[in-house]
C-alpha positions in Angstrom: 91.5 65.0 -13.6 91.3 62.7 -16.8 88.4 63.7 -19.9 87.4 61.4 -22.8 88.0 63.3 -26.1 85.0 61.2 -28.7 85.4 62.1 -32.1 81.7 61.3 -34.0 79.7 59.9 -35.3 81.5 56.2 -35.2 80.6 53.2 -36.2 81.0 49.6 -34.1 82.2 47.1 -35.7 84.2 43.8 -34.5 84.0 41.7 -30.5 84.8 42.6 -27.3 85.1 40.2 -24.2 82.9 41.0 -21.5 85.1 41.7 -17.9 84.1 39.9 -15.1 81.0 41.5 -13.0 81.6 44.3 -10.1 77.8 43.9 -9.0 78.9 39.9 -8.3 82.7 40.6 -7.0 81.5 43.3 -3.8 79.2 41.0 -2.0 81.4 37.7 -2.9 84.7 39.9 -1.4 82.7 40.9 1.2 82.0 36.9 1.9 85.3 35.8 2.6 85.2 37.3 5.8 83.3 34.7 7.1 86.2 32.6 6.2 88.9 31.1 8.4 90.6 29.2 5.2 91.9 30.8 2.1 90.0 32.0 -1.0 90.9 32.2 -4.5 88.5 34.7 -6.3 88.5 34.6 -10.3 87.4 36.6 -12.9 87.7 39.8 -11.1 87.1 43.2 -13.2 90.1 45.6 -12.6 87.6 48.7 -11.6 87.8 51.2 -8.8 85.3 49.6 -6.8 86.8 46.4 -6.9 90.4 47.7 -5.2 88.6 49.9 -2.9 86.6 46.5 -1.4 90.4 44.8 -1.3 91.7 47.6 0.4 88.8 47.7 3.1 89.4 43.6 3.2 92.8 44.4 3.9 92.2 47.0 6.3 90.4 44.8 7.9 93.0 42.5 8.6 92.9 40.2 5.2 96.3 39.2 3.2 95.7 39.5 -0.4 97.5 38.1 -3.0 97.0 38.9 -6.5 97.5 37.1 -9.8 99.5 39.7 -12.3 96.9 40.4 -14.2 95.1 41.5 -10.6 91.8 39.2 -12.0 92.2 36.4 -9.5 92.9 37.2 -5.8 93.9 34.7 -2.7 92.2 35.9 0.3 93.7 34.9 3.9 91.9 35.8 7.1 93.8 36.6 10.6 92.8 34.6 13.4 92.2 38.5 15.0 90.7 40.5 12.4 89.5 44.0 13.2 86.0 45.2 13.0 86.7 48.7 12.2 85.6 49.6 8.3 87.0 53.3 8.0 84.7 56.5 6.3 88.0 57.0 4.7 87.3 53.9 2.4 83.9 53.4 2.9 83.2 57.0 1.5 83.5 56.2 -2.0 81.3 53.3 -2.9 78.0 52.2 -1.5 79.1 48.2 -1.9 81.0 48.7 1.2 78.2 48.6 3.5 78.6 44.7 2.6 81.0 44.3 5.5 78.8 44.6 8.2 76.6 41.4 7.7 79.8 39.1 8.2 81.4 41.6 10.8 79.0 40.7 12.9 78.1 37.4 12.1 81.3 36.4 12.0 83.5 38.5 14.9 79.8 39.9 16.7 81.1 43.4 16.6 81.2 46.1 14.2 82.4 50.1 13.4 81.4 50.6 10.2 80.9 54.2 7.9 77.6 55.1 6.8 78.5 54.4 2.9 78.9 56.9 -0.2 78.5 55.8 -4.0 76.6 57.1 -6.7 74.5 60.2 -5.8 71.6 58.3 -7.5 69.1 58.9 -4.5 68.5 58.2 -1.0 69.4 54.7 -0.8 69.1 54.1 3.0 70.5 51.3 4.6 67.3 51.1 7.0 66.8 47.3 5.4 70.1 45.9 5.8 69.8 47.4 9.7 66.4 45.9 10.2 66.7 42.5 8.8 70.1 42.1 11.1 69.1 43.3 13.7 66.2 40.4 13.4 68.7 38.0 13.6 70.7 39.9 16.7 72.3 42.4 15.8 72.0 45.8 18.7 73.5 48.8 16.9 73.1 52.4 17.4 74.1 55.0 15.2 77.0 57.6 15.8 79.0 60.1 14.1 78.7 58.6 10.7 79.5 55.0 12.3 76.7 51.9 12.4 78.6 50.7 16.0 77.2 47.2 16.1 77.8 44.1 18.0 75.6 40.6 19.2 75.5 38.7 22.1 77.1 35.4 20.4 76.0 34.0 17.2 73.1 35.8 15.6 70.1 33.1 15.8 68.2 32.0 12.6 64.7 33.9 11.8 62.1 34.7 9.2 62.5 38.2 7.8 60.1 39.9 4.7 61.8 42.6 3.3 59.3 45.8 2.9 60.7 45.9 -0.2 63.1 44.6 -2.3 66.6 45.3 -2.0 69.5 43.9 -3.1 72.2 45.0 -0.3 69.9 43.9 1.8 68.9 40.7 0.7 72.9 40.2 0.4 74.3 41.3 3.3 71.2 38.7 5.2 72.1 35.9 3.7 76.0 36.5 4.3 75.3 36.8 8.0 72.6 34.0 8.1 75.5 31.7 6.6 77.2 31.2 10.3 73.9 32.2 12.0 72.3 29.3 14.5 69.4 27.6 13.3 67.0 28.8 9.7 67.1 31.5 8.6 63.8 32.3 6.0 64.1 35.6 3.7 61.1 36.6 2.0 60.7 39.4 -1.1 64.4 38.9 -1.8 66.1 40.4 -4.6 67.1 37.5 -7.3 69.3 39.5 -9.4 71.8 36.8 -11.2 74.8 38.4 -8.6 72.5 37.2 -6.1 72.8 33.5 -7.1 76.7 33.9 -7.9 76.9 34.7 -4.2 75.1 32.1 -3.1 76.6 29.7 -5.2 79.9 30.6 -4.3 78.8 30.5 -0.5 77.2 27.0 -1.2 80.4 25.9 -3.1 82.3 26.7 0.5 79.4 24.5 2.4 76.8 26.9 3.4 73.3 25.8 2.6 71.3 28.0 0.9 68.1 27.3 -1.1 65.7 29.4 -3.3 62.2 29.0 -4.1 61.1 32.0 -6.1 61.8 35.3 -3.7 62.9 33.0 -0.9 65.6 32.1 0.2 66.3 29.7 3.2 69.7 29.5 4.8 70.3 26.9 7.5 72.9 28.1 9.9 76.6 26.3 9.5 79.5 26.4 11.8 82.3 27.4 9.8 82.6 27.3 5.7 85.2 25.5 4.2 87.8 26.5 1.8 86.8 27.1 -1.7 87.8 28.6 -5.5 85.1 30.5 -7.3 85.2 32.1 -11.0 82.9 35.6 -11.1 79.7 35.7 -13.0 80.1 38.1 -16.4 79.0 41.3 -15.7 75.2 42.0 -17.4 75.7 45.9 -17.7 79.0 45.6 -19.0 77.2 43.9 -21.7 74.3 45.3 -21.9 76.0 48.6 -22.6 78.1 46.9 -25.6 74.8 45.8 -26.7 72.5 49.5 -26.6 76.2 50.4 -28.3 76.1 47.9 -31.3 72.4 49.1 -31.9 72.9 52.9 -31.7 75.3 52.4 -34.3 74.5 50.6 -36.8 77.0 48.2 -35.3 78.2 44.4 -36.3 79.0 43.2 -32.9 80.0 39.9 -31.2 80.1 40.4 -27.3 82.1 37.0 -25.7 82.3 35.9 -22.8 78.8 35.9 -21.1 76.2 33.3 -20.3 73.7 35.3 -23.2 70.5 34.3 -20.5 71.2 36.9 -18.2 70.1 39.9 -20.2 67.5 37.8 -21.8 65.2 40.9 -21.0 67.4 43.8 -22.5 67.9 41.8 -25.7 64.2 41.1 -26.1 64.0 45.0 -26.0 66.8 45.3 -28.7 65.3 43.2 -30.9 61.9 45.2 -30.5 64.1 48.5 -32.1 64.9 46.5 -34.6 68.3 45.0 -33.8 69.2 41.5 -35.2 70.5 39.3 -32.7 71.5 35.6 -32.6 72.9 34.2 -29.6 75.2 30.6 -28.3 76.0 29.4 -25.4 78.9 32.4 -24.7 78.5 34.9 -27.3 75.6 37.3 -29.1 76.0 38.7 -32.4 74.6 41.8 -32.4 74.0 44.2 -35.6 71.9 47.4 -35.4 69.8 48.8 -37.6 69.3 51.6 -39.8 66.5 53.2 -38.1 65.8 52.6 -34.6 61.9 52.2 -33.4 61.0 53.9 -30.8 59.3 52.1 -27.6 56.7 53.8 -25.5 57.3 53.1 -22.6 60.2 51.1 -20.8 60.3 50.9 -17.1 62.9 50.1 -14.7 62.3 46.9 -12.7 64.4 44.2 -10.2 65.2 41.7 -11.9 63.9 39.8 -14.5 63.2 43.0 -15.7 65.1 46.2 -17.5 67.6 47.1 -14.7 68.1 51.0 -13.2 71.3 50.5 -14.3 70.7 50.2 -17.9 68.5 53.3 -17.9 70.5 56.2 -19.1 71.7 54.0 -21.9 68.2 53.1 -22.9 67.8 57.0 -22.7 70.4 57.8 -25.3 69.0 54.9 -27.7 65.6 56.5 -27.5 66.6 59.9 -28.3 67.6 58.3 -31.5 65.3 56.3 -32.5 62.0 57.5 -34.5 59.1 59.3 -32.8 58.0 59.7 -29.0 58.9 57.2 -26.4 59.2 57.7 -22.3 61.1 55.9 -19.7 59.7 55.5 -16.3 62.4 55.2 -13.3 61.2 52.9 -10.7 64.2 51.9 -8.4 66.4 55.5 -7.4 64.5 58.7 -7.4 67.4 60.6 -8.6 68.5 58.9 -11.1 68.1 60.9 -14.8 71.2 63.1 -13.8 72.3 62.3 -17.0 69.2 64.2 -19.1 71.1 67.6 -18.6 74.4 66.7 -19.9 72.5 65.0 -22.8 70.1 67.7 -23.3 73.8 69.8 -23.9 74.3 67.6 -27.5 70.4 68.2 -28.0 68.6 65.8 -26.7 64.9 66.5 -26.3 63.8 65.6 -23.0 61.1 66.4 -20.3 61.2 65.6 -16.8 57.7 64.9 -14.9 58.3 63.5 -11.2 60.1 60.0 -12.4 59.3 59.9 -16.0 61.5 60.5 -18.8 59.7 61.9 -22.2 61.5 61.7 -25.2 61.1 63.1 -28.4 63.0 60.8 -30.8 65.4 62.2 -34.2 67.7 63.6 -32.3 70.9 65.1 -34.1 73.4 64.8 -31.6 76.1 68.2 -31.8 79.5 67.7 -30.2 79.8 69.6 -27.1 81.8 69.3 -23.3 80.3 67.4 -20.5 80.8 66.5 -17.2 79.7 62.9 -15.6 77.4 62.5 -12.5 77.8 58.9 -11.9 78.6 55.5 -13.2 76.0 54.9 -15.4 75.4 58.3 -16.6 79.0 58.8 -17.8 78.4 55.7 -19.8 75.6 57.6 -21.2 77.5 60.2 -22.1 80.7 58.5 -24.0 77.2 56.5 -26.3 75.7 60.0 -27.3 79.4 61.8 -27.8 80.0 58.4 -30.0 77.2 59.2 -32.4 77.1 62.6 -32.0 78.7 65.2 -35.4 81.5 66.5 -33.6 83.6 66.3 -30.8 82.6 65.8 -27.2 84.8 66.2 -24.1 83.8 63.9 -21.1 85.1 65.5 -17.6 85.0 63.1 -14.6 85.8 60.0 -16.2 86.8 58.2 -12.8 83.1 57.3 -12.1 83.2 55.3 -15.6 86.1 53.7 -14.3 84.9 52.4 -11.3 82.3 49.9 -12.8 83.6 49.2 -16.2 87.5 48.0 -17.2 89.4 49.2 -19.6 86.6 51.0 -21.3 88.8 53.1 -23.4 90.7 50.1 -25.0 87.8 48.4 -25.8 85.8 50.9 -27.5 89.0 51.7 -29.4 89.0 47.9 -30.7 85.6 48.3 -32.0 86.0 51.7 -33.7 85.3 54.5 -31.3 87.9 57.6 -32.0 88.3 57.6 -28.4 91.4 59.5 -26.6 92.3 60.5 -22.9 93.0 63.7 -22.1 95.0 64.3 -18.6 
């Protein structure tokens, strides 16, 4: 099983190009089973998650055909697809659940796995079952396997989410696409891989409007065939950006519409980063001393996201004085504060509230990542730690963020894979 071997403290200095975003590319793969006309997908991020939702599409039935540099894919659908989405590949990522929407909107049957991912909390998929089965869906629930089927095409409703979810919000409006009839969503999640989906759906002919945390999808017969260019992924860069400010970089991050983590940089700035923005790029330089915040809560979006958080952490443990972050999306999800609590962080734990005693020296030490984010985490305190730091586990960093190790190598990090 690979490591990261981190040599520190480093110091960032030079660009990187922001990869295409994993959070846009599930639900938009998972889309193109509604189709009965090819698909060209760009802008893909080579990540774990991303083949393991091509090999499911496959499985399914799908014919993929793949640029060389595996960024753009060419989706054709069978006429008889199967309906069967195996634990085997289902087990490994939580996006997969994404299938069953168009599954059954699409064919009106289903087998799919109960989903894996992250072991960041509960996560049920109670919304996703509840909103489709609103619009038709009968489904009971066996041996792992949400068996599902409808009686025809699933008819148009209104649906208000308890609360807001963004599987769920996604796989309702892929299913309302082909659905008879309107189709109202209320408390939706608005996150911007939201709107990339539903652009790309409307770019295909669906019809799909927002007002606020609505959305309103009038049924359509069939979509027609289309070409769509992923969205830049926000926690890619987001991470780049806590990076650049951590230490002391001189940053330019490319290759991102700078509006999407409007919220993160306004945070940035606050701990004294200087920032300065265009249309595709922020320059990013950090400071000398890093102001602590008192307290930064997780939020759907447009506020700081969950999966930002442990990053956030790190930052804080540097910076000067007492802060606290307050987790409000997965209950499970400060994994992380053990492994960093290993290099010295200070930290306290009370219910879902992070405190955080700031002037932390970070020592060199071995660690072992939990999940995506966290392992993140982990290679931004072993970069500015005195020391080295072994990272085990690094396949959970490798199934949200592409070519990590290159990249950080560009920009300074004395970074090195260990098999």
């Amino acid at each position: 099983m690979d490591k990261f071997l981190i040599n520190g403290p480093c110091r960032i200095k030079g660009n990187v190009s922001i990869s295409g975003s994993k959070n846009a590319s599930l639900p938009i793969l998972a889309a193109t089973l509604l189709f009965n006309k090819p698909v060209i997908i760009k802008n893909l991020p080579r990540v774990r998650d991303i083949n393991t939702m091509l090999n499911l599409l496959k499985s399914l039935g799908s014919k993929i055909i793949l640029s060389r540099d595996r960024k753009t894919a060419k989706i054709i659908n069978k006429k008889n697809m199967k309906t069967f989405a195996s634990y085997s590949l289902v087990k490994t990522m939580r996006g997969s659940i994404l299938v069953l929407g168009p599954l059954i909107s699409k064919f009106y049957r289903s087998k799919t796995s109960l989903p894996g991912g992250c072991l960041i909390g509960a996560r049920p998929v109670n919304y996703h079952l509840i909103a489709l089965k609103k619009l038709g869906m009968k489904y009971k629930i066996r041996d792992g396997y949400i068996i599902a089927k409808s009686d025809g095409r699933l008819k148009g409703k209104t649906i208000k989410f308890p609360k807001i979810s963004v599987g769920a919000t996604e796989n309702s409006i892929i299913a309302a696409c082909l659905a008879k009839g309107k189709t109202i969503l209320k408390n939706c999640a608005m996150e911007p891989e939201i709107k990339d989906l539903t652009q790309f759906l409307n770019k295909a002919g669906a019809n799909i409007k927002w007002s606020g945390r609505t959305c309103i999808i009038t049924g359509i017969d069939s979509l027609n065939q289309t070409t769509h260019t992923v969205m830049a992924d926000r926690i890619e860069a987001g991470t780049f950006c806590v990076a650049a400010t951590l230490a002391k970089g001189n940053l330019q991050v490319k290759n991102l519409d700078p509006k999407i983590i409007n919220t993160e940089l306004e945070l940035l700035k606050k701990v004294g980063a200087k920032i300065k923005t265009t249309n595709n790029k922020i320059f990013i330089k950090g400071p000398d001393k890093i102001k602590s915040i008192k307290n930064i809560k997780t939020k759907e979006f447009p506020g700081i996201p969950t999966d930002l958080q442990a990053q956030l952490m790190v930052l804080m443990c540097k910076s000067v004085g007492k802060s606290s972050i307050t987790e409000n999306i997965f209950e499970n999800r400060f994994m992380h504060v053990a492994e960093l609590q290993r290099l010295g962080a200070k930290i306290n734990i009370k219910n879902n509230k992070a405190f955080i005693d700031g002037n932390t020296n970070f020592i060199g030490a071995e660690l072992m990542s939990s999940d995506l984010r966290a392992s993140v985490a982990l290679v931004l305190a072993a970069m500015v730690a005195n020391g080295k730091s072994i990272i085990g586990r690094v396949y959970h960093l490798e199934r949200g963020y592409e070519n990590i190790e290159n990249k950080l190598k560009k920009i300074g990090v004395r970074i090195k894979r260990l098999k």
